[in-house]
Every structure is written in structure tokens, then in C-alpha cells.
C-alpha positions as CSV (number, residue, x, y, z in Angstrom):
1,X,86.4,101.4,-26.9
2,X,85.8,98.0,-25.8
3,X,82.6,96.0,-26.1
4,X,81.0,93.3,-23.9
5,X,82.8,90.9,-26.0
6,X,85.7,92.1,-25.6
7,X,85.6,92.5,-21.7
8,X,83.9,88.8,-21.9
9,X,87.0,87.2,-23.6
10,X,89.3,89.4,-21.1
11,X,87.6,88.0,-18.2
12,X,87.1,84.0,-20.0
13,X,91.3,84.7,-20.2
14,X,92.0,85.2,-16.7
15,X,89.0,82.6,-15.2
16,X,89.3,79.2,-15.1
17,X,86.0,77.4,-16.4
18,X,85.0,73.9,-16.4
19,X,82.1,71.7,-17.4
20,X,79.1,70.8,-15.7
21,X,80.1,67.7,-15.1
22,X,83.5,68.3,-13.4
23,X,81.4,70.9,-11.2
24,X,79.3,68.0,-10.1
25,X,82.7,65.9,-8.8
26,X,84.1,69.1,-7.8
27,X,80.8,70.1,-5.6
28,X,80.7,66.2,-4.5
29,X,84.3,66.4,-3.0
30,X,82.8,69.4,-0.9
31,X,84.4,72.6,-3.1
32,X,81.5,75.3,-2.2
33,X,79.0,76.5,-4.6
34,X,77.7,80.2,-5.3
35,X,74.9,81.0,-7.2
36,X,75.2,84.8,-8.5
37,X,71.6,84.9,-10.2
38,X,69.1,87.1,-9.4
39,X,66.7,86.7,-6.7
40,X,63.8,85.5,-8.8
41,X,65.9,83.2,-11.4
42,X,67.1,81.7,-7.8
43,X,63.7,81.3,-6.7
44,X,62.6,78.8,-9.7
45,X,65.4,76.4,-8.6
46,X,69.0,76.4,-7.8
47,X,71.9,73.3,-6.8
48,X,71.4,72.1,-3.6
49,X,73.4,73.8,-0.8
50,X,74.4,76.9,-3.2
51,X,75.1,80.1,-1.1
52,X,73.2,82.9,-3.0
53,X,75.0,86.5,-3.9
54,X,73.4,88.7,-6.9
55,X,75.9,89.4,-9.2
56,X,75.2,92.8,-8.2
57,X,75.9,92.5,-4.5
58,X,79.0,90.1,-4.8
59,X,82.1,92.6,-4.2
60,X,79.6,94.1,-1.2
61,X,79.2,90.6,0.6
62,X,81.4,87.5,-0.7
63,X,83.9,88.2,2.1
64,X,81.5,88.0,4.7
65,X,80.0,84.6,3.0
66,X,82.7,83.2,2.1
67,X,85.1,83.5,4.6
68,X,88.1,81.3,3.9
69,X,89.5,82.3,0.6
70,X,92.0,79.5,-0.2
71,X,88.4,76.9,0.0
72,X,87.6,75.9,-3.3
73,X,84.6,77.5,-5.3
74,X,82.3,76.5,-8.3
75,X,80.1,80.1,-9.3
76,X,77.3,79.5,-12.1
77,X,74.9,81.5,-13.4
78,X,72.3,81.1,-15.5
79,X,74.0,80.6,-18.6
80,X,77.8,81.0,-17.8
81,X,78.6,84.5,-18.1
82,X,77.9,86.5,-15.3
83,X,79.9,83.8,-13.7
84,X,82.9,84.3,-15.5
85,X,82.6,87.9,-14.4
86,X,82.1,86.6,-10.9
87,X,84.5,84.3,-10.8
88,X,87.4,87.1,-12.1
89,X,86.0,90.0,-9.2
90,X,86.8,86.9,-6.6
91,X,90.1,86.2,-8.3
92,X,91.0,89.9,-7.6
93,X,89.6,89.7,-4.1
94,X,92.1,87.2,-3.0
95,X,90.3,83.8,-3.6
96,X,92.7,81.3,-5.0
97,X,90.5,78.4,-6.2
98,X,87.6,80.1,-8.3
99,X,85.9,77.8,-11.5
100,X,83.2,79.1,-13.1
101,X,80.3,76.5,-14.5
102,X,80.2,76.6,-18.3
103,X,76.2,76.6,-19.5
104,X,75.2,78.0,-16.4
105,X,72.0,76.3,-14.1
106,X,70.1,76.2,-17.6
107,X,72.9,73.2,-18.8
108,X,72.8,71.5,-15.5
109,X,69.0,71.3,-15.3
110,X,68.3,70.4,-19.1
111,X,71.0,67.4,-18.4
112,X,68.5,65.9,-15.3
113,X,71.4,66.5,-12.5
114,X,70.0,67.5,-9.1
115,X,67.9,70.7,-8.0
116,X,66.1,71.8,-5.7
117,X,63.6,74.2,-5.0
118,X,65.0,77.2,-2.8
119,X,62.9,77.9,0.5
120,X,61.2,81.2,0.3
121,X,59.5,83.9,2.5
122,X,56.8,86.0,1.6
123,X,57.4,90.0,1.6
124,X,56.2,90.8,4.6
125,X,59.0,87.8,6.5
126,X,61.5,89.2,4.0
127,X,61.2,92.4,5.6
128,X,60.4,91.1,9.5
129,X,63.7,88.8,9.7
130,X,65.8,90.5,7.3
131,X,68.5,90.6,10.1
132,X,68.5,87.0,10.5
133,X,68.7,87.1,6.6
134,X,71.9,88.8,6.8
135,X,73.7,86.2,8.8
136,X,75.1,83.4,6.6
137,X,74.4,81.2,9.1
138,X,71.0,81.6,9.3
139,X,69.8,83.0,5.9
140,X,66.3,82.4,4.3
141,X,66.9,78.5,4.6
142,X,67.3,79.0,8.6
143,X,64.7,81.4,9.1
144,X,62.3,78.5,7.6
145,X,63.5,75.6,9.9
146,X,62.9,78.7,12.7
147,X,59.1,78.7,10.9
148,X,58.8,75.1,10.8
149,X,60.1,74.6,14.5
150,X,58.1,73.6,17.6
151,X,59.0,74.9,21.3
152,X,57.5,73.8,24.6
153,X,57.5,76.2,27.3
154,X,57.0,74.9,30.5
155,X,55.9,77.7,32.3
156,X,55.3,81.2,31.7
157,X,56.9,83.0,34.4
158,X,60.2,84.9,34.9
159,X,62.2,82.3,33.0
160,X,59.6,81.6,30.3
161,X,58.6,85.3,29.5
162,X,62.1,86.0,28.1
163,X,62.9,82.8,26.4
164,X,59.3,82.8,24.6
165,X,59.3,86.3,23.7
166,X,62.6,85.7,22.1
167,X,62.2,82.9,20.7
168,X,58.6,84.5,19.3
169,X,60.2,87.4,18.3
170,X,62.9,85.1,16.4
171,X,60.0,83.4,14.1
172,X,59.7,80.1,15.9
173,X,56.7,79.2,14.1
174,X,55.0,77.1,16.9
175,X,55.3,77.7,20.7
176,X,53.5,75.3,23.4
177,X,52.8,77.2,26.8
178,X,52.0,74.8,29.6
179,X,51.3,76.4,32.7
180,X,48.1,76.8,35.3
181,X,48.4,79.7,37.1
182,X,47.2,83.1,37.6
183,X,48.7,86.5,36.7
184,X,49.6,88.0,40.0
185,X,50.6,91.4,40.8
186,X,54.2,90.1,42.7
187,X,54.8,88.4,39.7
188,X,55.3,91.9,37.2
189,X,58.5,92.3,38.5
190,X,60.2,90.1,36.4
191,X,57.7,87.7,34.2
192,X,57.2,90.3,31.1
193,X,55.2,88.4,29.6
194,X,52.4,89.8,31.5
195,X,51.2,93.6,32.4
196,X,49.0,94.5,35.1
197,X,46.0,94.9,32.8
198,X,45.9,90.9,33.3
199,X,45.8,90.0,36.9
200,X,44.0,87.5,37.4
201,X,43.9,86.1,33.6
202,X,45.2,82.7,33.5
203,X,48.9,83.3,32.2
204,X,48.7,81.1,29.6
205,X,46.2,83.4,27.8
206,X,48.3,86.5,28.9
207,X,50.9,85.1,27.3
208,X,49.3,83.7,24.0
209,X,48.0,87.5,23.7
210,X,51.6,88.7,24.2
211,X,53.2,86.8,21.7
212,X,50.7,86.7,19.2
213,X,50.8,90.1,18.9
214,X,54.5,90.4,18.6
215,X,54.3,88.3,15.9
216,X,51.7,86.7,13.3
217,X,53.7,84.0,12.2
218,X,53.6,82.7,15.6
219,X,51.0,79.6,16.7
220,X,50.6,79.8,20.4
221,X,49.3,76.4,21.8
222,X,47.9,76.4,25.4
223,X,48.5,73.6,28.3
224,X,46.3,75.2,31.0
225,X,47.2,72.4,33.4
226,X,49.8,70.6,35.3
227,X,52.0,68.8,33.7
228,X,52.2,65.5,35.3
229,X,52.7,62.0,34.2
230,X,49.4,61.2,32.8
231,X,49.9,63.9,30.1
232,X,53.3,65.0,29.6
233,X,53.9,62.5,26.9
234,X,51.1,63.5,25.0
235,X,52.1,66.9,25.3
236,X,55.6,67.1,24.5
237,X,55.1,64.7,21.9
238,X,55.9,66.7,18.4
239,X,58.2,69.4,19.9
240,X,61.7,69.7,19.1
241,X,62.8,71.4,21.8
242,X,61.4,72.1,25.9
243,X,62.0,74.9,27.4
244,X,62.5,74.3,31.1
245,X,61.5,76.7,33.2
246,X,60.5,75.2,35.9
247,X,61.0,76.1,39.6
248,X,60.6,72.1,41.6
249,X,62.7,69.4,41.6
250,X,59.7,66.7,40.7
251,X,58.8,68.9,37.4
252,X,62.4,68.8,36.4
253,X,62.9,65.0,36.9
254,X,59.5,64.3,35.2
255,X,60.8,66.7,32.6
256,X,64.0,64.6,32.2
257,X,62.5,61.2,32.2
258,X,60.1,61.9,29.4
259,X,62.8,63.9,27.4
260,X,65.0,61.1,27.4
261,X,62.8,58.8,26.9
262,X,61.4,60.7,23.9
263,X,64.6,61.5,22.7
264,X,63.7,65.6,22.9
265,X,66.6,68.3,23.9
266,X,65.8,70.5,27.1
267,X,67.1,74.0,27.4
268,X,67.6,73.9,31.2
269,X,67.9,77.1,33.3
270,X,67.3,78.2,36.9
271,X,67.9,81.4,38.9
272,X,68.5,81.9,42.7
273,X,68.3,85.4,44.0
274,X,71.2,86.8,41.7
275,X,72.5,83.6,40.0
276,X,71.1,81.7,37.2
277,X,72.6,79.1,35.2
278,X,72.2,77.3,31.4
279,X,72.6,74.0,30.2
280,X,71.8,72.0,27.1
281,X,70.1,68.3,28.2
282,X,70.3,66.7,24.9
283,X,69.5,62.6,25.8
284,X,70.8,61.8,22.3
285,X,73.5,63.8,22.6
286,X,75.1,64.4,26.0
287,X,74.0,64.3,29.7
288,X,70.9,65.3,30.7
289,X,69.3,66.2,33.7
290,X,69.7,63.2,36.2
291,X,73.3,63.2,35.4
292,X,74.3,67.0,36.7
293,X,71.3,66.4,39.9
294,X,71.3,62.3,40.7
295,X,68.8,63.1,43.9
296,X,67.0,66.5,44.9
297,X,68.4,68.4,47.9
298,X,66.1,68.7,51.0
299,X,63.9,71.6,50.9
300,X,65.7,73.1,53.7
301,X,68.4,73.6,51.2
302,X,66.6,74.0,47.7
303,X,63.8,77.1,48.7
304,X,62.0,78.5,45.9
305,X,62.1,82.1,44.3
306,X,59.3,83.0,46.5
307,X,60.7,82.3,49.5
308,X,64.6,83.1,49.3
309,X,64.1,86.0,46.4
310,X,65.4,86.6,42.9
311,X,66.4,89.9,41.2
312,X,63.8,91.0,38.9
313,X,66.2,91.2,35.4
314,X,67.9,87.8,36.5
315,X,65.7,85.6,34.9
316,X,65.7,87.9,31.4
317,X,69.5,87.3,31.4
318,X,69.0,83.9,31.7
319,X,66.1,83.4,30.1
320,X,67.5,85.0,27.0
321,X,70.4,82.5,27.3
322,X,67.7,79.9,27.1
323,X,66.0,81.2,24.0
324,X,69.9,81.5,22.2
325,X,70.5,78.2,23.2
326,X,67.4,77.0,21.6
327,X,67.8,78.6,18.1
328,X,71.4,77.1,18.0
329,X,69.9,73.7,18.8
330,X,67.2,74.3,16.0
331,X,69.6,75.8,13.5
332,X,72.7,73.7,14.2
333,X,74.6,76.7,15.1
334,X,77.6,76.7,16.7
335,X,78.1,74.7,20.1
336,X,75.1,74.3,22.3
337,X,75.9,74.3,26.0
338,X,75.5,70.3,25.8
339,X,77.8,68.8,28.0
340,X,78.3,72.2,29.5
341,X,76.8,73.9,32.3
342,X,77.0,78.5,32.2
343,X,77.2,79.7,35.5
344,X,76.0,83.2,36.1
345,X,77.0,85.4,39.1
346,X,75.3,88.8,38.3
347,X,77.0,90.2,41.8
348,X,80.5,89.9,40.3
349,X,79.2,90.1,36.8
350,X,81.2,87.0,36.6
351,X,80.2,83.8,33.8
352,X,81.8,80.6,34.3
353,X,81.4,77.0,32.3
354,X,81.7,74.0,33.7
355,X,81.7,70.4,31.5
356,X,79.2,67.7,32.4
357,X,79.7,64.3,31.8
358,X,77.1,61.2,31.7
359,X,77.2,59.4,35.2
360,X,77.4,55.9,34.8
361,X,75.3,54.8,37.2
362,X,72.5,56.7,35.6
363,X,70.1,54.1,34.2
364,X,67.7,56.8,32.2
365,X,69.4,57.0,29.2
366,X,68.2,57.3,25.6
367,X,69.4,53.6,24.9
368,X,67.2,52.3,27.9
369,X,64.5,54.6,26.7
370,X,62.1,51.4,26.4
371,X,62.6,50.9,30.1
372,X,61.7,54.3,31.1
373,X,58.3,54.6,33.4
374,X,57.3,58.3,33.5
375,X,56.1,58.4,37.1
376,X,55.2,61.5,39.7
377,X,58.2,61.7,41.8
378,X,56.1,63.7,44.4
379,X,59.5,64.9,45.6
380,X,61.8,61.9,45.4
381,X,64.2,60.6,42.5
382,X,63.3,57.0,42.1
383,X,64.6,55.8,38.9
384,X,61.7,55.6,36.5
385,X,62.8,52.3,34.8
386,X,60.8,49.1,34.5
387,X,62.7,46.0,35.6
């Protein structure tokens, strides 16, 4: 019968293991790095950037982590045997580059080489946004930038409800609510945010009791006013990301102008009786605003939501969109609709994308972002920039 020396030597036989010091080049010239400690031994430090698999979980999950099997690995352990053990399971898998780290984390910290302490959630967020935990894209390192994120709503209506309860429901640890209306009863039909136990309550305190009891973690912040261009600086100043859900072409320019100017992303959407649409106004980035919309329409040809309609579970398609939109933008996930514009024709069930590109005769860009005046447009697209 064979002992655990015996399998160990097997498994040393068939593994290739190296040094900690050609793991460091190795990990430098990008080869990925998997940690297959436990959970708390992960906790108390790990290398920076290390995907995390228990030894005990590896043959249930490495191929859903670790897609690509012909990209080079570098496994350690704590003291460099489970990762021999690790590195021979991948081996079997498929995996054609697999090195295990001889001496294990203990060896690389006791020679001084970089660490890092691992984010971590308490129980109680282990168990909320244990979904998001399963995604390798998001993971516990994800879910904390979610935590640490700021969101600006600019209104709470049909577009807003949505998009906030989303992005609530997703852990985005701070949310900004500016609007100054009432709860009214035409407005149940679509803006969930709201039930008809609060008509009449000002909807940013509706909403604030909403969200905060859909989640905990969440810090509702209040703008009962109009954003206008005496405050919207101050305001949007420490968000990463707005929200637009306005429904007027002077809040959407003002919107633009101090976006750009700050150098904050906008997840633009609108809806129009049974379309809606999504874009991604990023001023650092790609086009914003001024460059899809160079001059409002007439009102003859731009009426509201209250005066030409809007199917009720419109703006939750598209206001879910907008929320989506905005954890890729906070996570780095995939490709944002910057530079894009989604097209939605809920008739035909039909979506469409269209690119955007800068127009060069728009003057409010991020490099002229000194320039920039924010001004009330009070319904006209002047160019806010000093000359």
C-alpha cells in the first residue's frame, strides 16, 4: 500500500517545479498565478493578482477559472505540496504549462517579495453576493470595488427605479438620488421604486426607504432639489459614475458639460412610448453627449413621456441596461456601450447598435475641460466654454 510519500514523489515525478524566484519572472512576464490554499491561509496574505481555488474545490472549478489551458501557470501553496498535487490534477485536465512553486507562500514571504492583503467580506456579504462570487470576473475583489463605488442617480422615476434598485441590489455601496418631486399615483405604473403607500412623499425619501431596505450595505444620499448649475458640481463631485435618467434636453446638456468637464462617465438612457435606448458617455474615453445630440430638437418634435406616452415595463428594460452598463464600467467588465449607442424597439422585439464617434467641431471635450462654463441652457445648446 502506498503512503503520502510515496504518492508525493509520484506526483513531484510527473510536475514540473521551480523556485521562487523563477516564479517571480515567470508571474512578471504575465504566466497566471493560482493560489490552492484554504480560505483562511488566503485571508492572512496571498501574491498579488492570484486567482484563489481550495485545493479541495480545484477539479470542480479550474476550468471555469482558468479558461485557456495552453496559458501558462505558477500554483503555490503554503509550503509546496498541495501544489504539486495541484499542479499534476491540472496536468491531467489538459493544461499544458503547469509549475508548481517550491516552499510555497511561506518561502516567498520570509524572502520580503511582494504580498498583499486579500480583500474580504464579512459572513453575512459572503452569503448576500455569493453569485457575484461565483463569477471569476467579479469575485470577492469585484464585489469590494462594487462596496467602495459611488453612483449618482439623477432622478428617481421610471428610468432611475430600475437602474438603482439594480445597482442596490448588486452592492454598490454608495448611491446619490437627486430628484424634487412628488410620488404621484400616474407615476406607479412604471417607477418601482415607489408604491402607493407613498403618494405624496417626496421621491427621494421613497426611494431611500426602498433601497435601504433591500440592502444594508447600501448608503443612500438625498439631492432634494434641482440640479442646476449652481450645484451640480458640488454634487456630482466624488461619484464615479451618473446615472442619467433624465427626461429634458437642458438637464442632459448640463449633465454633459459637468461630466466632461469633471471627467465622470454617464450611463445615458431614454425611452419614447415603446423605444428606449443605451449609451456609455465616457469624456475620457469616447463621445459623450454633445457629440450624438449637437442642438436639441424643437419641442414640437421632442414631447415628453407625459405627453406622447411610454409603456410601463419600457423603462425596466432599459433601465436595467443602465444599471449593467454601470457595473461593467465600475468593474472593468467587458465592453461598455462607449462609443456605442443600443437601440431598443420593444414592438419588433428588435435591438440594434449603432457606433458613435467624437464630432470634431465639438469644443466640450475633456482636454478643454478648463474652458468648460457649466451654464443653464434654459433650452438652448450654447457651448459652455470660456473664450
Amino acid at each position: 500500500m502506498a503512503t503520502f510519500r510515496d504518492l508525493l514523489t509520484a506526483a513531484k515525478a510527473e510536475v514540473l517545479e521551480i523556485s521562487t524566484e523563477t516564479a517571480a519572472e515567470h508571474i512578471a512576464a504575465g504566466h497566471i498565478v493560482l493560489d490552492v490554499r484554504e480560505p483562511d491561509e488566503y485571508q492572512e496574505g496571498a501574491l498579488a493578482g492570484a486567482i484563489h481555488i481550495p485545493r479541495g474545490h480545484l477539479e470542480s472549478q479550474i476550468e471555469a477559472r482558468i479558461i485557456d489551458k495552453t496559458a501558462p501557470v505558477v500554483v503555490y501553496c503554503a509550503g509546496g505540496v498541495r501544489s504539486v498535487f495541484a499542479a499534476r490534477t491540472m496536468n491531467e485536465l489538459g493544461y499544458q504549462t503547469v509549475e508548481s512553486m517550491e516552499g510555497g507562500f511561506g518561502r516567498w514571504k520570509d524572502e520580503g517579495r511582494d504580498w498583499k492583503q486579500p480583500a474580504s467580506l464579512s459572513p453575512e456579504q459572503m452569503n448576500r453576493y455569493k453569485r457575484h462570487l461565483l463569477l471569476p470576473e467579479v469575485g470577492i475583489e469585484g464585489q469590494k470595488r462594487l462596496l467602495e463605488a459611488k453612483v449618482l442617480m439623477l432622478g428617481a422615476g421610471g428610468l432611475g427605479s430600475p437602474a438603482a434598485m439594480y445597482l442596490a441590489a448588486a452592492g454598490v455601496g454608495t448611491i446619490g438620488i437627486v430628484d424634487m418631486d412628488d410620488v404621484d399615483a400616474s407615476n406607479l405604473q412604471r417607477q418601482i421604486l415607489h408604491n402607493i403607500d407613498r403618494i405624496g412623499d417626496r421621491k427621494v425619501d421613497s426611494a431611500k426607504k426602498t433601497l435601504s431596505m433591500l440592502n444594508p450595505d447600501v448608503d443612500v444620499v438625498t439631492y432634494d432639489t434641482r440640479l442646476d448649475a449652481s450645484n451640480i458640481i458640488d454634487i456630482m463631485g466624488g461619484y464615479d459614475v451618473v446615472v442619467d435618467g433624465a427626461d429634458n434636453f437642458p438637464s442632459r446638456y448640463l449633465l454633459n458639460d459637468a461630466s466632461v468637464k469633471l471627467g465622470i462617465p454617464v450611463v445615458h438612457g431614454s425611452i419614447f412610448r415603446f423605444e428606449g435606448m443605451v449609451s456609455v458617455f465616457h469624456p475620457i474615453e469616447g463621445p459623450t453627449y454633445r457629440d450624438m445630440v449637437p442642438e436639441p430638437p424643437p419641442p414640437e418634435l421632442a414631447p415628453s413621456c407625459a405627453e406622447a406616452g411610454v409603456l410601463g415595463v419600457l423603462p425596466g428594460i432599459i433601465g436595467s441596461i443602465q444599471a449593467l452598463e454601470t457595473i461593467k464600467v465600475i468593474l472593468g467588465l467587458g465592453e461598455p456601450l462607449i462609443g456605442r449607442i443600443l437601440s431598443v424597439d420593444t414592438t419588433e422585439m428588435e435591438f440594434r447598435v449603432f457606433n458613435l464617434r467624437p464630432d470634431p467641431t465639438n469644443e466640450v471635450t475633456y482636454e478643454n475641460r478648463d474652458r468648460i462654463i457649466i451654464q443653464d441652457l434654459q433650452g438652448l445648446c450654447a457651448p459652455g466654454l470660456a473664450h
